[in-house]
C-alpha angles and dihedrals in degrees: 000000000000083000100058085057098056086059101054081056100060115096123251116258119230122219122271104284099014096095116097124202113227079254092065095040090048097053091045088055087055090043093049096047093041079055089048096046090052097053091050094048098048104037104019116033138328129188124244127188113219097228099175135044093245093124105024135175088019085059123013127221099257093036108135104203129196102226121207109228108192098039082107108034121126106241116225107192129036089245092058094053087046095055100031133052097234112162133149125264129273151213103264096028116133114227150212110191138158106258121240109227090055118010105199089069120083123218137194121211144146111265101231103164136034126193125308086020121142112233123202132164114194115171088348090307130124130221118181112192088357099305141111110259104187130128133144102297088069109096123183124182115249099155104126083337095303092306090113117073103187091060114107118236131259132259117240155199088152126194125208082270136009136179109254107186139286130006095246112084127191088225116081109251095008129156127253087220122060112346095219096068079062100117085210081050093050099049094040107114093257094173097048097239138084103304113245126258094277098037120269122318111274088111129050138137161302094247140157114235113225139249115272096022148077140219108248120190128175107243086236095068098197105052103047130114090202149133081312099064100027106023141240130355120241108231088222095063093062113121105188139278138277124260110169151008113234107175124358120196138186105246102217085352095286144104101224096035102114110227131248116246114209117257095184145332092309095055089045093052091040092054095049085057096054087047094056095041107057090014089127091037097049107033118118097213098168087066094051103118093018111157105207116228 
């Protein structure tokens, strides 16, 4: 009897080649999650760091997004559209896209325009089918008329003209009204690079956008290499949309310093210093959990 027992006890034998050492079975479970990682990354959701002002204050320099990847997706079969949200992209969306000139840089930018509209600046704003397109999210510079940079920009809606303050300007001849009709205004080097044959573009337009594309602008609008400079956005390049901010960060402890985007293992080592060092100082907490609009 107390031998039967002792056989129910013994362990079952595997066959011959079955049986996997903790270093097998270690090295399936890292093969498995790296799998894991890279079909999220590429089909579900991937995370993006905001490293210049263009669409401030929608987004500030430091924001680390989550970015939904197959928001815009075309589906290809029923069962995709069912499970998952697709849709195509609209007028108002905020973007990350691969930019056109060098795809293996991402941008983010505020969809404006869609296919067959009709596109028009006039004094910096935009009118899309002959009408005013402005809201909050659009943010001019009026610090000091845009010649301080650490000034933070200005909420909008913003009508064709608006009344910015008092008469006195700091720029000789300017107008008491909206700064940007001044013509010194209008010729100063907003980009910070060589203006384009034409002059910058404030004005522009009317013009159809084509088929294929939209039209993409940085909600600061001065301060936005954007549609405006290098055309129009292919909708295949769209890489999804953000969702969430995760984790924002003030890149050099500031607001307005642009940050440093890693060019190799040092820099990347050298950003994740900086992180753990001033992460409590630096931390924007109030915009964890921000959803970007």
């Amino acid at each position: 009897m107390a031998k039967d027992k002792d056989k129910d006890k013994t362990e079952a034998v595997l066959p011959p080649g079955t049986q996997k050492g903790s270093l097998r079975e270690n090295a399936e479970i890292l093969c498995f999650t790296i799998m894991v990682i890279f079909f999220f990354k590429t089909f579900i959701a991937q995370n993006f760091t905001i490293p210049s002002a263009s669409m401030r204050n929608t987004m500030m320099i430091g924001d680390h997004l989550v970015v939904n990847k197959f928001i815009f997706a075309v589906p290809q079969w029923k069962w995709e559209s069912a499970l998952f949200p697709m849709r195509r992209v609209e007028r108002g969306d905020i973007i990350v896209f691969r930019w056109p000139l060098e795809r293996n840089q991402d941008y983010v930018k505020r969809c404006v325009a869609l296919p067959g509209d009709v596109v028009e600046f006039h004094n910096k704003r935009l009118f899309v089918n002959d009408k005013l397109v402005t809201g909050p999210w659009e943010h001019h510079i009026l610090g000091n008329l845009g010649l301080d940079p650490s000034a933070p920009p200005e909420m909008g809606p913003w009508p064709p003209e608006r009344f910015a303050g008092p008469a006195e300007s700091p720029i000789p001849g300017g107008s008491k009204y909206w700064p940007y009709i001044d013509p010194e205004f209008q010729r100063s080097n907003q980009q910070g690079k060589e203006p384009l044959p034409g002059g910058f573009r404030d004005f522009l337009g009317p013009i159809t956008v084509p088929a294929g594309h939209v039209m993409a602008v940085g909600d600061n609008r001065d301060n936005s290499s954007d549609s405006r400079y290098w055309g129009f956005m292919p909708v295949d390049h769209l890489r999804g949309r953000p969702f969430m901010v995760w984790w924002s960060f003030r890149e050099k402890g500031t607001d307005h310093d642009s940050g440093t985007i890693p060019d190799g293992p040092v820099d990347v080592a050298k950003n994740l210093g900086e992180g753990l060092r001033n992460f409590f100082r630096w931390t924007r907490w109030e915009r964890t959990g921000h959803i970007p609009r």
